[in-house]
N, C-alpha and C positions, 0 to 999 in steps of 0.2 A: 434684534441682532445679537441679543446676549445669548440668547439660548442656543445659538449654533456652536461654539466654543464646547457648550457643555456635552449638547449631543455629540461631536467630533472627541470629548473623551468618553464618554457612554458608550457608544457602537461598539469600539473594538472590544467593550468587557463584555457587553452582551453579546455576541459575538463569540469570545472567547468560552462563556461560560456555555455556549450551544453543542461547543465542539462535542467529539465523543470521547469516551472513557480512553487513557491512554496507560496502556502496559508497556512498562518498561522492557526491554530485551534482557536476560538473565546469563549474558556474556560477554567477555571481553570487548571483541569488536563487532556489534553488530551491521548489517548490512544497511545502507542508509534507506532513507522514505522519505519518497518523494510525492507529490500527488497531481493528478492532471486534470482537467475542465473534464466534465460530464458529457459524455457520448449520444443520450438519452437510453442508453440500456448500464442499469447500475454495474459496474466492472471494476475488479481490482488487477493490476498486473501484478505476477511474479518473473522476474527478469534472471535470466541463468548464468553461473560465470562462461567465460571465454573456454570453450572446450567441451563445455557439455551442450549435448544436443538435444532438441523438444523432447524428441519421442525418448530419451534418457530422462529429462527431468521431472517430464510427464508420469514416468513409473517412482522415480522418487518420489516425486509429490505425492502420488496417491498412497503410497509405503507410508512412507514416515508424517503424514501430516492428514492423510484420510481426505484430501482435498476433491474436485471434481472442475475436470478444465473443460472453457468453455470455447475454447479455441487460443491459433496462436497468434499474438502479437512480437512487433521488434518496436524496441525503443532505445533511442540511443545508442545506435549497432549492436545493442545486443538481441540475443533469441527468448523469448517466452511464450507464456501463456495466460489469457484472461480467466479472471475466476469471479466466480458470485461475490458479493462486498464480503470481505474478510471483518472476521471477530476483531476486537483488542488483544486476544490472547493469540489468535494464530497471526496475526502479525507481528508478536514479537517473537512466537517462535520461527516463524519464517525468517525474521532477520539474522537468526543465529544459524540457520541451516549453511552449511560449508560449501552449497551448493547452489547457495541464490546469491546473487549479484546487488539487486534492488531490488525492494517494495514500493510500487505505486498504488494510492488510494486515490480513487474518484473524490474529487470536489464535491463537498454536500451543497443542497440546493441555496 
């Protein structure tokens, strides 16, 4: 019975050290990130603000971020789009984009 205490503080480092690389956002206020349960097809959301529409964000994204959407989703009454698992890096530059709302990342396995 001792050793459960131990694993119960074990897990969460190992665990934590699993995670993936994390890039900072290189702006003021970046867009927050969030992440959702696994679909079974790996997917990241990008969520749009209040005002822009898919097929608008849809030409930003692929503009300024070289992205490739994989259709859209709504999360949280907002409009977006799924996309193949995002880098560390283009998620934190999606977070500083003027134009994205959220970042949700797929839950790893």
């Amino acid at each position: 019975m001792r050793a459960l205490p131990v694993l119960a503080a074990v897990i969460p480092t190992v665990l934590y050290a699993a995670d993936a690389e994390v890039v900072p956002p290189q702006c003021d206020h970046p867009s927050p990130l969030e992440h959702h349960q696994p679909t079974g097809v790996p997917t990241d959301y990008i969520l749009f603000r209040r005002g822009t529409a898919s097929p608008t964000g849809i030409t930003i994204l692929h503009q300024r971020h070289a992205l490739t959407v994989s259709g859209y989703v709504a999360w949280k009454g907002l409009e977006g789009v799924s996309v193949p698992p995002l880098t560390p890096s283009q998620v934190a530059e999606l977070r500083c984009d003027p134009d994205v709302e959220l970042v949700v990342l797929e839950l790893g396995p």
